[in-house]
SELO-60617 format. One record per atom (N, C-alpha, C): residue in one letter; residue number from 1; x negated, y, z negated. Coordinates in steps of 0.001 Angstrom, whole numbers, plus 500000, padded with zeros to 6 digits. Atoms other than C-alpha are relative to their C-alpha. Layout:
BEGIN
LUMMAR  residuo  num       u       v       w
LUMMAR        A  NUM       X       Y       Z
...
//
This chain:
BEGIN
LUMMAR  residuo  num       u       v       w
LUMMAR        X    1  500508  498683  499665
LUMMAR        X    1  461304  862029  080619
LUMMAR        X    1  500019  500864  498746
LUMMAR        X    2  499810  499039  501414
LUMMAR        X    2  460466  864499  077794
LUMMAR        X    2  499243  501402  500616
LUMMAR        X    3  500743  498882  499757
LUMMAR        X    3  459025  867998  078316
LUMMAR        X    3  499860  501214  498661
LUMMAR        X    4  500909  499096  501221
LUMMAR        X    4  457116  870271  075697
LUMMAR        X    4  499545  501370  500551
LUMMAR        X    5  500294  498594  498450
LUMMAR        X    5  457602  874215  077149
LUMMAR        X    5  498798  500679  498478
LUMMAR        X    6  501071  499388  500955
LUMMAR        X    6  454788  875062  073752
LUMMAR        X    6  498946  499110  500867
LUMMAR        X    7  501162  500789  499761
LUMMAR        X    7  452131  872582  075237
LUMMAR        X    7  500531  499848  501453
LUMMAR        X    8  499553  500312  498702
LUMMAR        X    8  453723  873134  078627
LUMMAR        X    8  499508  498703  500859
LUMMAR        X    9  500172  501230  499250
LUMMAR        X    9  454029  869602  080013
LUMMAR        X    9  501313  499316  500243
LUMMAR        X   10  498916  500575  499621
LUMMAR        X   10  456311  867103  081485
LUMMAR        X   10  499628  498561  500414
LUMMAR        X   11  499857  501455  500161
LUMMAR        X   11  456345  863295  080705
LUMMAR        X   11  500818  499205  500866
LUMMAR        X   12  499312  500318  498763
LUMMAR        X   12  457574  861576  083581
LUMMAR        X   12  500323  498108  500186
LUMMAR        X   13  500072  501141  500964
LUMMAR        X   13  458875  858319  082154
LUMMAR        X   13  500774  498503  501517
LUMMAR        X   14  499457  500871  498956
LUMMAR        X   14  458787  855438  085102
LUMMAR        X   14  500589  498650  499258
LUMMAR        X   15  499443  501139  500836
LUMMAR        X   15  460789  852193  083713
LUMMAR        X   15  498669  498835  499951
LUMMAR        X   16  501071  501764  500321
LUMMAR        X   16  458547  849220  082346
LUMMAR        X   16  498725  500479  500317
LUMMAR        X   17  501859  499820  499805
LUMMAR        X   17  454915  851186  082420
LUMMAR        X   17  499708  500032  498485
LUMMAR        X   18  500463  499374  501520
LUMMAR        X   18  454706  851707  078100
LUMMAR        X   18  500949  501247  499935
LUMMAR        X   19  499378  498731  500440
LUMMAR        X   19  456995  854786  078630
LUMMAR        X   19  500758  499975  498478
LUMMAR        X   20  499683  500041  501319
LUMMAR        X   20  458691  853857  075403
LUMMAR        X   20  499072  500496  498706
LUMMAR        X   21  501172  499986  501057
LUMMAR        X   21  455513  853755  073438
LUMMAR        X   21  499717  501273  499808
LUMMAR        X   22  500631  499012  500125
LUMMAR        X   22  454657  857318  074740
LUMMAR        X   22  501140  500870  499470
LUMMAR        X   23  499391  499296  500905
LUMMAR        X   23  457925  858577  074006
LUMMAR        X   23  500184  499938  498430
LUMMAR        X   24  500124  499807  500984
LUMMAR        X   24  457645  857395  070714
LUMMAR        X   24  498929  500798  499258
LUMMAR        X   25  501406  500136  499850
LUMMAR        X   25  454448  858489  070604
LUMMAR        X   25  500078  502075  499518
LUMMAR        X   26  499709  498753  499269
LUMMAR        X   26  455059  862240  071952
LUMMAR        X   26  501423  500655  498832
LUMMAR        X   27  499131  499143  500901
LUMMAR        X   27  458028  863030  069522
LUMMAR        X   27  499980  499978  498824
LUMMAR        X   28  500608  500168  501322
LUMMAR        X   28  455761  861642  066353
LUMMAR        X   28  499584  501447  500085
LUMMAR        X   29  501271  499210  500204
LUMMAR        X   29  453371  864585  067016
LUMMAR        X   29  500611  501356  500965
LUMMAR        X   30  500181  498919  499218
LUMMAR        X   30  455026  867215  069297
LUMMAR        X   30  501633  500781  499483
LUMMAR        X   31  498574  500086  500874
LUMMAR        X   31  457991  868857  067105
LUMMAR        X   31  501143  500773  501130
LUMMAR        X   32  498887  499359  499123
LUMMAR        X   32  459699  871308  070309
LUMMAR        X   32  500239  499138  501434
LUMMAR        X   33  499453  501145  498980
LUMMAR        X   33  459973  868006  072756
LUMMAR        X   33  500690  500021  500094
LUMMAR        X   34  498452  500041  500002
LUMMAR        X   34  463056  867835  074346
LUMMAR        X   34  500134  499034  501340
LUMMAR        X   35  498950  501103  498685
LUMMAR        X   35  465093  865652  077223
LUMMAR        X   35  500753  501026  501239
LUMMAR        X   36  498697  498948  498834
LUMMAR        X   36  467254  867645  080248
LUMMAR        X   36  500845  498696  499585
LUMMAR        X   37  498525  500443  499657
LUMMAR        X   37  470895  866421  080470
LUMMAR        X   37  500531  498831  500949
LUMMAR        X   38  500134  500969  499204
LUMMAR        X   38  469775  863424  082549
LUMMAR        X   38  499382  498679  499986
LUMMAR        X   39  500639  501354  500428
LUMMAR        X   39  468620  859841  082811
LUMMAR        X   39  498901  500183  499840
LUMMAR        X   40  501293  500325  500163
LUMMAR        X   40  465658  859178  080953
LUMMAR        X   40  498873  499663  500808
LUMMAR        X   41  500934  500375  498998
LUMMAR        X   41  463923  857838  083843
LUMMAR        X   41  500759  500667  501360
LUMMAR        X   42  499883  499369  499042
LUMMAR        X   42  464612  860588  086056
LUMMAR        X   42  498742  500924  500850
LUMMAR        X   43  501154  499688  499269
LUMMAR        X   43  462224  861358  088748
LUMMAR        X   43  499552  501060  500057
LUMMAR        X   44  500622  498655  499668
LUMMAR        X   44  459841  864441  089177
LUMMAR        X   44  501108  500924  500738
LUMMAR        X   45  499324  499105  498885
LUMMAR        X   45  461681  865534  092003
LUMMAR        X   45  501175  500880  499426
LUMMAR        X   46  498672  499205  500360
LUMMAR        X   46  465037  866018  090024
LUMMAR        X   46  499739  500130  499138
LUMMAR        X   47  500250  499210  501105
LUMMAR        X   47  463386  867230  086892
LUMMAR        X   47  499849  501494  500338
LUMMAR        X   48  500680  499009  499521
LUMMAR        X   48  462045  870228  088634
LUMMAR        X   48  501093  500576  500795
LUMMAR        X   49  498972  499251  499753
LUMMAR        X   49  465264  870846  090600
LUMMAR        X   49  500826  500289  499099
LUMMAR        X   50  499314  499948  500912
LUMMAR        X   50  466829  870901  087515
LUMMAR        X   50  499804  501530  499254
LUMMAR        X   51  500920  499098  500994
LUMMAR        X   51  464099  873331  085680
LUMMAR        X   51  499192  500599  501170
LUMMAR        X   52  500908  499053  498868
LUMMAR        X   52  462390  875331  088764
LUMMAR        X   52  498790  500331  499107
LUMMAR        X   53  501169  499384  500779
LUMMAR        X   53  460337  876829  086389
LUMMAR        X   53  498714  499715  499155
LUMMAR        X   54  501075  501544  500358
LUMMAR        X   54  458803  874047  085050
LUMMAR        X   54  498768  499835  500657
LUMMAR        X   55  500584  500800  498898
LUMMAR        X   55  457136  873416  088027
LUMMAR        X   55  498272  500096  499732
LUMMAR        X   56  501209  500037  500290
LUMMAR        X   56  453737  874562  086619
LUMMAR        X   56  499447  499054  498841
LUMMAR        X   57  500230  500484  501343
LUMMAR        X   57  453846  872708  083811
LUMMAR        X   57  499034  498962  500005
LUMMAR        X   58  500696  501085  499904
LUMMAR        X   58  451261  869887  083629
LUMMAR        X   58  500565  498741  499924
LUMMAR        X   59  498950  501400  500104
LUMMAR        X   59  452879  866393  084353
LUMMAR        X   59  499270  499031  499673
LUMMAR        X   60  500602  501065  499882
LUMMAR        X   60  451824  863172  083791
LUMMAR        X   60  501256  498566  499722
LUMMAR        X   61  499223  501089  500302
LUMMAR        X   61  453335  859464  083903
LUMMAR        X   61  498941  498523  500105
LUMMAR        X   62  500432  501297  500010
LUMMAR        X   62  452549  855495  083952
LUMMAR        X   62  500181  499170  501099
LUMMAR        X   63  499585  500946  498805
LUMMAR        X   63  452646  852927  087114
LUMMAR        X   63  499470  498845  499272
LUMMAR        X   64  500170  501324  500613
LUMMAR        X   64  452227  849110  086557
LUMMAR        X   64  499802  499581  501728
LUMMAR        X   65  500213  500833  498464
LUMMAR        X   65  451169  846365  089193
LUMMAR        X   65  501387  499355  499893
LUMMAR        X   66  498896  500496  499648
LUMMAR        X   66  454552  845869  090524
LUMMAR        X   66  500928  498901  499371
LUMMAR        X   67  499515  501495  500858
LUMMAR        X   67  454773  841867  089836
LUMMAR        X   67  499954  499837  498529
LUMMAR        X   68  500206  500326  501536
LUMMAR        X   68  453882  842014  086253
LUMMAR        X   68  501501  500718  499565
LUMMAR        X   69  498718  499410  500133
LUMMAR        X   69  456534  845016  086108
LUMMAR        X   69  501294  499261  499789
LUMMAR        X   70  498351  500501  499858
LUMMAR        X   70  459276  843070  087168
LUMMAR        X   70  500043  498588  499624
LUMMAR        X   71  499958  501254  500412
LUMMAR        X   71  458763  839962  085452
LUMMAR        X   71  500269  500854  497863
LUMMAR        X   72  499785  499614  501259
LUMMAR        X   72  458640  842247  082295
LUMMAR        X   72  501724  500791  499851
LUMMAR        X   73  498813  499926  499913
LUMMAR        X   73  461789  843711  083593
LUMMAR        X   73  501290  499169  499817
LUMMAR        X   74  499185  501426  500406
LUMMAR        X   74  463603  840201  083578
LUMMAR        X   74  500187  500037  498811
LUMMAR        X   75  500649  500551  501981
LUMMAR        X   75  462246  839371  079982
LUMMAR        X   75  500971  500860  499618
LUMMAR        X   76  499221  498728  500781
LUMMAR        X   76  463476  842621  078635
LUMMAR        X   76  501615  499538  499955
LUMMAR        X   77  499063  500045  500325
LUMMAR        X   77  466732  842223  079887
LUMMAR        X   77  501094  498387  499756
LUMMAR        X   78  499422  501245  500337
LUMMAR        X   78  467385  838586  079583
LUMMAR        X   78  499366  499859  498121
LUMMAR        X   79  500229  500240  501209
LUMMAR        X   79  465834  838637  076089
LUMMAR        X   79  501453  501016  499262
LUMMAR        X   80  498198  499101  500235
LUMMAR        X   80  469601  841067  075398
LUMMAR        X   80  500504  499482  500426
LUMMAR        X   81  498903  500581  499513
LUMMAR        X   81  471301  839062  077189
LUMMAR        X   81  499970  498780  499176
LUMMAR        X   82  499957  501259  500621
LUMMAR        X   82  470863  835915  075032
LUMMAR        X   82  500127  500372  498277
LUMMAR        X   83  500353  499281  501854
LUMMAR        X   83  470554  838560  071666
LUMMAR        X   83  501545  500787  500369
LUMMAR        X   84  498950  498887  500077
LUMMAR        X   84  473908  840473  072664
LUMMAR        X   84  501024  499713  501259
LUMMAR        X   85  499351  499502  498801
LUMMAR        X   85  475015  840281  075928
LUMMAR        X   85  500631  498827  500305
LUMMAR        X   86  499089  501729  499729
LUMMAR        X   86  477625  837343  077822
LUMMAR        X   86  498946  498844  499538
LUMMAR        X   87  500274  501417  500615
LUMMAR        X   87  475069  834689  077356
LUMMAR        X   87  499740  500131  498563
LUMMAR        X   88  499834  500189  501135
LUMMAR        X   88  474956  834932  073890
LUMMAR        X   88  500833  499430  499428
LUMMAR        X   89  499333  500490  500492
LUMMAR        X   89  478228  833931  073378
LUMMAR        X   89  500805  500858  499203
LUMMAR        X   90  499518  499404  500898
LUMMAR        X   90  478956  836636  070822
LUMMAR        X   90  501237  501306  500892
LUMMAR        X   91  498440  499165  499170
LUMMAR        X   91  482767  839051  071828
LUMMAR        X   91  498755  501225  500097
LUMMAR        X   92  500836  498411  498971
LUMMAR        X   92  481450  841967  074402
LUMMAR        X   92  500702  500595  499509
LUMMAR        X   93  498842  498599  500849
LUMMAR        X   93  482853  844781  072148
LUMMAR        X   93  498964  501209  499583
LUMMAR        X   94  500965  498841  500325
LUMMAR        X   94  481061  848204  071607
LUMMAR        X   94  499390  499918  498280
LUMMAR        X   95  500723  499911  501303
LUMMAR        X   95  478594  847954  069009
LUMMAR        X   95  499058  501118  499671
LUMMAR        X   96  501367  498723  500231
LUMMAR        X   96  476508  851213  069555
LUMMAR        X   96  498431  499402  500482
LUMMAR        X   97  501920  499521  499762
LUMMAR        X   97  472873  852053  070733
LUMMAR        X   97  499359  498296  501089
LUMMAR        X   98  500773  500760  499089
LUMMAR        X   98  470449  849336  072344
LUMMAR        X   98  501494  498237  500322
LUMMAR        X   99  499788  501223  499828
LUMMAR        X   99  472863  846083  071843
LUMMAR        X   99  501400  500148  501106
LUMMAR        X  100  498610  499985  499130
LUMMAR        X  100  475936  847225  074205
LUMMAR        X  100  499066  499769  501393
LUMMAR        X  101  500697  500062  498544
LUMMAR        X  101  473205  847405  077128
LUMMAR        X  101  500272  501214  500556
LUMMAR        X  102  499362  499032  498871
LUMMAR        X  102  474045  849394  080001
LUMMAR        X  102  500464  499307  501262
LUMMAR        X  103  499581  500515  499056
LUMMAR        X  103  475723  848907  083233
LUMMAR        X  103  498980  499423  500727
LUMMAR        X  104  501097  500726  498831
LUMMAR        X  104  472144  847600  085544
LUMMAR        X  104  499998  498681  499193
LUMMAR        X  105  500598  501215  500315
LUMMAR        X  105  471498  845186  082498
LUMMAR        X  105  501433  499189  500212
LUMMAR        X  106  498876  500840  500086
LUMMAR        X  106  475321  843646  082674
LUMMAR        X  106  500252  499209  501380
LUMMAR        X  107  500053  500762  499089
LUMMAR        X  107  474905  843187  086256
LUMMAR        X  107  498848  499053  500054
LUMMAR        X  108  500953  500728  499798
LUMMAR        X  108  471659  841570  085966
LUMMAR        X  108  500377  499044  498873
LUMMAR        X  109  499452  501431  500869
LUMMAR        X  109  473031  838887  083024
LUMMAR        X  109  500841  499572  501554
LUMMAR        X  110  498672  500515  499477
LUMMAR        X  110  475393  838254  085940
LUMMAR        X  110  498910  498169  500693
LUMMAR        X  111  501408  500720  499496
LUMMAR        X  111  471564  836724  087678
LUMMAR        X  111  500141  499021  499552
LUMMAR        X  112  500632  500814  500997
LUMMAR        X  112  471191  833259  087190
LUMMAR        X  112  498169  499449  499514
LUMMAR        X  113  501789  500359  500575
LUMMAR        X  113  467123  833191  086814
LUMMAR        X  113  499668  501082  500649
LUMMAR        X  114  500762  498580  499578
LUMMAR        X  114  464404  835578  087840
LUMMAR        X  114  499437  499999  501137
LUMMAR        X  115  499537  500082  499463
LUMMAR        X  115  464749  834071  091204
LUMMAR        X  115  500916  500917  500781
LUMMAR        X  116  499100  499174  499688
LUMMAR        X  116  467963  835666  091625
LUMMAR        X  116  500026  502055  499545
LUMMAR        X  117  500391  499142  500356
LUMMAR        X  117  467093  838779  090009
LUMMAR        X  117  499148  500893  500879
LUMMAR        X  118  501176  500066  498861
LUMMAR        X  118  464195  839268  092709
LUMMAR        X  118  500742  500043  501453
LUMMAR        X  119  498974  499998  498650
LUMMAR        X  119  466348  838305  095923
LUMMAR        X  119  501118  500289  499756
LUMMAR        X  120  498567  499122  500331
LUMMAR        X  120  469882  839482  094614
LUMMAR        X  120  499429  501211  499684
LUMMAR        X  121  500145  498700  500524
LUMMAR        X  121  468746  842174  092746
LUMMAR        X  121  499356  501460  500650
LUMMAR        X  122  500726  499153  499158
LUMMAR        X  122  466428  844057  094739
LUMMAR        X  122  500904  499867  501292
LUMMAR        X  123  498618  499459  498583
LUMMAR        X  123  469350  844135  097793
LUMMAR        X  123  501194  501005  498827
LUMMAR        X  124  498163  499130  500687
LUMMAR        X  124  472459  845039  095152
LUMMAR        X  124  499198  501041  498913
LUMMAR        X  125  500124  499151  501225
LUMMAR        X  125  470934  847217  092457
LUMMAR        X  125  498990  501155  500289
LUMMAR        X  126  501209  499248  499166
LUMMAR        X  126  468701  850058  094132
LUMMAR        X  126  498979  500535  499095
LUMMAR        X  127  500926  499518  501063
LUMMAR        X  127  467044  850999  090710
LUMMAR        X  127  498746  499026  500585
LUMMAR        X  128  501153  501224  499868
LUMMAR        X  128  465280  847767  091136
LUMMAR        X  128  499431  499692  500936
LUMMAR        X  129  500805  500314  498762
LUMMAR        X  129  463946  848234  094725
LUMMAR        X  129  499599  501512  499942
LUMMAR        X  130  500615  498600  499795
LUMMAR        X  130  462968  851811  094269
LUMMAR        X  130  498409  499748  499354
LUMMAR        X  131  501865  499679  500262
LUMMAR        X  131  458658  852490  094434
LUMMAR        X  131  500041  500612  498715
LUMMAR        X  132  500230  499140  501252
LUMMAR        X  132  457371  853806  091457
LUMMAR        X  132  499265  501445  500427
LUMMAR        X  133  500108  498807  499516
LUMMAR        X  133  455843  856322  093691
LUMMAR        X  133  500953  500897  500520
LUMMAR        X  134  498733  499141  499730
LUMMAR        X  134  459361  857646  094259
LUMMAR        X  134  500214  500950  498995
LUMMAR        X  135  499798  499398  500846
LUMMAR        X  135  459339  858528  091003
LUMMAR        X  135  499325  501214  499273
LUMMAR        X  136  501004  498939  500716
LUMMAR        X  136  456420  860954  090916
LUMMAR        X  136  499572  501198  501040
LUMMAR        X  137  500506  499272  499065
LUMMAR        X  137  456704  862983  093669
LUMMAR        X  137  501203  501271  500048
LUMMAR        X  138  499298  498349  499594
LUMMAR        X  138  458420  866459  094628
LUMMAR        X  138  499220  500702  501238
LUMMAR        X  139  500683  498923  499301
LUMMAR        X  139  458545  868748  097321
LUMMAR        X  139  499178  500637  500463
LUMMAR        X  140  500971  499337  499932
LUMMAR        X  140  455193  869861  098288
LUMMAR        X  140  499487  500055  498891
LUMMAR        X  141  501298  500445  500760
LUMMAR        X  141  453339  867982  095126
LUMMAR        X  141  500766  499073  499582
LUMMAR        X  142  500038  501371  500412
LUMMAR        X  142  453207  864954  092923
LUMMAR        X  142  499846  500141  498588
LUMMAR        X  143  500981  499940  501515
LUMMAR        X  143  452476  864413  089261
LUMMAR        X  143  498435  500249  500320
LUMMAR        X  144  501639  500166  500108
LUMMAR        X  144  449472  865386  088075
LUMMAR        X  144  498946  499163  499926
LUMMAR        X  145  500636  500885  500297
LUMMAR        X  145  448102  862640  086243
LUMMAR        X  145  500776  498756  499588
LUMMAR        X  146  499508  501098  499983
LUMMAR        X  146  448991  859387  087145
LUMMAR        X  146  498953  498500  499241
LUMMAR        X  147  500303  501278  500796
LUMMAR        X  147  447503  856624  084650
LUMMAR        X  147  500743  498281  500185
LUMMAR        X  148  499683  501792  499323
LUMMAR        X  148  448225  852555  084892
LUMMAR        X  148  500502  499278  498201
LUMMAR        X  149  499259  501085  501523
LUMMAR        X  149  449923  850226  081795
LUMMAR        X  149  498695  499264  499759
LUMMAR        X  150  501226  500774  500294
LUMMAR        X  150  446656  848033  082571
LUMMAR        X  150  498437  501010  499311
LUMMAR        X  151  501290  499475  500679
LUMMAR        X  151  444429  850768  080886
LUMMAR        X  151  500589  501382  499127
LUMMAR        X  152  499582  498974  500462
LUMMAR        X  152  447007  852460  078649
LUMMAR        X  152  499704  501192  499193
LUMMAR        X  153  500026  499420  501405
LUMMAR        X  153  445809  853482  075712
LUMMAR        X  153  498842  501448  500228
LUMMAR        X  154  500592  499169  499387
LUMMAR        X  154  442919  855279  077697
LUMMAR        X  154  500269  501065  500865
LUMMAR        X  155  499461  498875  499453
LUMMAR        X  155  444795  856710  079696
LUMMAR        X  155  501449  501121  499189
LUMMAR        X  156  499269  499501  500786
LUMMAR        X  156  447193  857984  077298
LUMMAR        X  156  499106  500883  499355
LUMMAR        X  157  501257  499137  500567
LUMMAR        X  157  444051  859532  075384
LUMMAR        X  157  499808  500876  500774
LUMMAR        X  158  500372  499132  498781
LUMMAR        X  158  443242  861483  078423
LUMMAR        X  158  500826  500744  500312
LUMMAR        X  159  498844  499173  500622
LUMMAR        X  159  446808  862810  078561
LUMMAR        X  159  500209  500580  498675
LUMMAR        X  160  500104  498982  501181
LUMMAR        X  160  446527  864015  075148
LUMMAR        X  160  499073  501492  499780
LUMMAR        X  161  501254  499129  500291
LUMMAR        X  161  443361  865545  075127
LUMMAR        X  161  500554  501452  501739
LUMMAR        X  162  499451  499118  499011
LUMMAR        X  162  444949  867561  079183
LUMMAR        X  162  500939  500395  498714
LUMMAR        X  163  499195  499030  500621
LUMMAR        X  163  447844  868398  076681
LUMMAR        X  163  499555  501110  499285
LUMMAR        X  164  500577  499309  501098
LUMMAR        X  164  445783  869626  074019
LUMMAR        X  164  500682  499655  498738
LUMMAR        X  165  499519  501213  501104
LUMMAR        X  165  446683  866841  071438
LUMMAR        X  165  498878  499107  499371
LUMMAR        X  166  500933  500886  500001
LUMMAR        X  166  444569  864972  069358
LUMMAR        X  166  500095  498693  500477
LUMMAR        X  167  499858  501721  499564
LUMMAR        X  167  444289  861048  070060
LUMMAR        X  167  500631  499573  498827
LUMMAR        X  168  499055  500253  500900
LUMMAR        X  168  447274  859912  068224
LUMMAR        X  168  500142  497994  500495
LUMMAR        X  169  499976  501517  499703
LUMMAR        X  169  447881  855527  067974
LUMMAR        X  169  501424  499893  500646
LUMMAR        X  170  498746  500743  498894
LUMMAR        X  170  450560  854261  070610
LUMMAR        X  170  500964  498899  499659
LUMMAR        X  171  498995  501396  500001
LUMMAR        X  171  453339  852308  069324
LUMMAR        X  171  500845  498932  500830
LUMMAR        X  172  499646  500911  499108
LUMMAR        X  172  454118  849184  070996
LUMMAR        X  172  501602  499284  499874
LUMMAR        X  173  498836  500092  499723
LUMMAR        X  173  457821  849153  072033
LUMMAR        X  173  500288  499237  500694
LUMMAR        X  174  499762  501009  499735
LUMMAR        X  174  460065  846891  073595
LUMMAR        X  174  499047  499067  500754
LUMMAR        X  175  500206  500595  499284
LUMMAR        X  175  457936  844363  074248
LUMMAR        X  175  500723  498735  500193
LUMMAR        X  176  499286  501006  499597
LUMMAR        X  176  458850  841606  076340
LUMMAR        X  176  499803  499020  499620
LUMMAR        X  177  500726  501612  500413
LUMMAR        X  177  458675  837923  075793
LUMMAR        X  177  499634  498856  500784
LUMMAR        X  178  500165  501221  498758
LUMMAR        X  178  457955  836375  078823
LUMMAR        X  178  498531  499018  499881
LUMMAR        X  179  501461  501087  500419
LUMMAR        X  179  455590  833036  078456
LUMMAR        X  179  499505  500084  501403
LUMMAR        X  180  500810  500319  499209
LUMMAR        X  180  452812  832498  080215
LUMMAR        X  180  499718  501233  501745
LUMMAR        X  181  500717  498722  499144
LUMMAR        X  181  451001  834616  082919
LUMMAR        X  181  501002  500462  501103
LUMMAR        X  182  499202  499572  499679
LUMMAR        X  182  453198  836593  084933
LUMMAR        X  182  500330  499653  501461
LUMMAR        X  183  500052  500698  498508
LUMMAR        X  183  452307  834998  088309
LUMMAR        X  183  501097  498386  499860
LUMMAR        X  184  499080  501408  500364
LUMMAR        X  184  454156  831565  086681
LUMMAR        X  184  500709  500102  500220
LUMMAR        X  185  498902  499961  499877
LUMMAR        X  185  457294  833073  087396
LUMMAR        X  185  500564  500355  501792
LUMMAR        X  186  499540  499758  498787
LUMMAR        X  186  457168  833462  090961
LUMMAR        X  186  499880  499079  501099
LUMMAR        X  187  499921  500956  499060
LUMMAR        X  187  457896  831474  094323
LUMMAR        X  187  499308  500690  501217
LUMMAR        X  188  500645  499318  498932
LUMMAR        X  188  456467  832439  098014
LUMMAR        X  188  500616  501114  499915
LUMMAR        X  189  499172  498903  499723
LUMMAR        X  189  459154  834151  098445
LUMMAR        X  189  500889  501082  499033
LUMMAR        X  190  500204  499270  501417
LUMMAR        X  190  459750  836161  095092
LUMMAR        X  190  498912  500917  500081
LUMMAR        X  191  501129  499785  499587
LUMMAR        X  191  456191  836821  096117
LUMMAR        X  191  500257  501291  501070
LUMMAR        X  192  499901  498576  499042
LUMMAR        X  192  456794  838658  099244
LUMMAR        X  192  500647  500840  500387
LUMMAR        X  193  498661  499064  500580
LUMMAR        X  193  459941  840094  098196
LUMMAR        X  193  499493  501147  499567
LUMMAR        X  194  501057  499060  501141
LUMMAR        X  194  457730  842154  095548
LUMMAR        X  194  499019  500773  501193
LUMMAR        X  195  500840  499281  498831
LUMMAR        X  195  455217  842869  098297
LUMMAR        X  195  500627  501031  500931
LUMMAR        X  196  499591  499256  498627
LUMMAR        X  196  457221  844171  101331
LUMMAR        X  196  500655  501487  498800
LUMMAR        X  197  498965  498369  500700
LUMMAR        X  197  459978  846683  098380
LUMMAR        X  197  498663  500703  499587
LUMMAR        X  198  501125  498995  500637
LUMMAR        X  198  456615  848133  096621
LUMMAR        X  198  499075  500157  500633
LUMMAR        X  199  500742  500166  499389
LUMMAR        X  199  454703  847897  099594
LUMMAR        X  199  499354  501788  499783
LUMMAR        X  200  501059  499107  500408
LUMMAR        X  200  453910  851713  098773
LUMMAR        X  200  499364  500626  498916
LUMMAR        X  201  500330  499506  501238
LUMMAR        X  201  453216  851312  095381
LUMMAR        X  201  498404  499526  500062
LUMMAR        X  202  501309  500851  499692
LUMMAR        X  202  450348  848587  096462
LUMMAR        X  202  498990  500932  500699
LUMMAR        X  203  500882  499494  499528
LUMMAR        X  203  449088  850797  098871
LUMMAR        X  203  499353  501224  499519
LUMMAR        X  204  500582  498948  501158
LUMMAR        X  204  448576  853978  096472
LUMMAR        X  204  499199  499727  499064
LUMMAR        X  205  501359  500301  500869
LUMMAR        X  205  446784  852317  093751
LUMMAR        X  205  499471  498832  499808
LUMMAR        X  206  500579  501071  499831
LUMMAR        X  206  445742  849242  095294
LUMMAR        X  206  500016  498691  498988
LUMMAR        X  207  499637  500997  501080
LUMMAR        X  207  447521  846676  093122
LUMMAR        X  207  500376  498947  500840
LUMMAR        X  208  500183  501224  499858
LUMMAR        X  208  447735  842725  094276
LUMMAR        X  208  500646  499752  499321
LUMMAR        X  209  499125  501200  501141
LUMMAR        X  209  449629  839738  093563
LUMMAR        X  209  498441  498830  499294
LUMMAR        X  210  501228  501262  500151
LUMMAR        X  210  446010  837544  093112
LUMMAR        X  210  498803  501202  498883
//
């Protein structure tokens, strides 16, 4: 989440859509950007109870088709878990910034595949069964402008130009490393796991497993 009260707006940063990219992106080019006192990926709703005043501000954020999401979610954090985390091997001792993790990714090393991650995870970890339309809504409205990961860069342009920004290039942040097409990693039931928890992310902007 970042918000800019000179270019009055509010970046509404859902996990695993490019939000990285834009925050990098957004604090190249916008010098009075700032954070509230809260998780980075904190929803509309409690940005705005936070900042009332805000509430006019122009919003915008990123959604993803669910399954791709959470196969990039795996990657991410099993690619730390084999670079830092228990499976690596290397002593769990505070090292600062990205390589200590955080508490969701330590339970998810606990996962043994992306399998378990999918049917464990989405029951025990509620980050990971929450809609992405949870994350963009408030009180009697919604974000403004809701854009897709599958047509970022355009839609990121389009958010610049609403800010009143030129078209600045999008740096491509953590990406993941997951092989092969993102459907490879799933079973029936992985499948309709994904379906039934985001069932109202599917039905908002009409995203499919096929």
């Amino acid at each position: 989440m970042l918000i800019s009260d000179h270019h009055r707006f509010v970046f509404v940063h859902v996990p695993k859509t490019g939000g990285d990219s834009i925050d990098k992106m957004l604090r190249a080019h916008v010098p009075d950007v700032r954070k509230q006192k809260m998780t980075r990926h904190a929803p509309y709703g409690d940005i705005l109870a936070l900042e009332p005043d805000i509430a006019d501000y122009w919003s915008f954020a990123m959604v993803r088709n669910p399954w791709a999401r959470m196969v990039s979610w795996w990657s991410m954090i099993d690619k730390w878990n084999h670079a830092w985390g228990p499976a690596s091997g290397k002593p769990q001792i505070k090292r600062g910034g990205m390589k200590d993790g955080n508490k969701m990714w330590r339970r998810v090393a606990e996962f043994a595949d992306f399998e378990e991650f999918i049917l464990r995870g989405t029951d025990e970890i509620p980050r990971l069964a929450m809609p992405q339309i949870d994350y963009l809504l408030a009180p009697g409205r919604r974000v403004d402008f809701i854009g897709r990961t599958e047509s970022l860069a355009a839609d990121v342009a389009h958010a610049l130009q609403e800010i009143g920004l030129p078209e600045a290039p999008l740096p491509h942040r953590n990406k993941s490393l997951s092989t092969g097409h993102w459907r490879d990693h799933y079973t029936p039931a992985t499948r309709d796991r994904i379906a039934r928890i985001y069932a109202p992310d599917c039905e908002e902007w009409g995203y499919t497993y096929d």
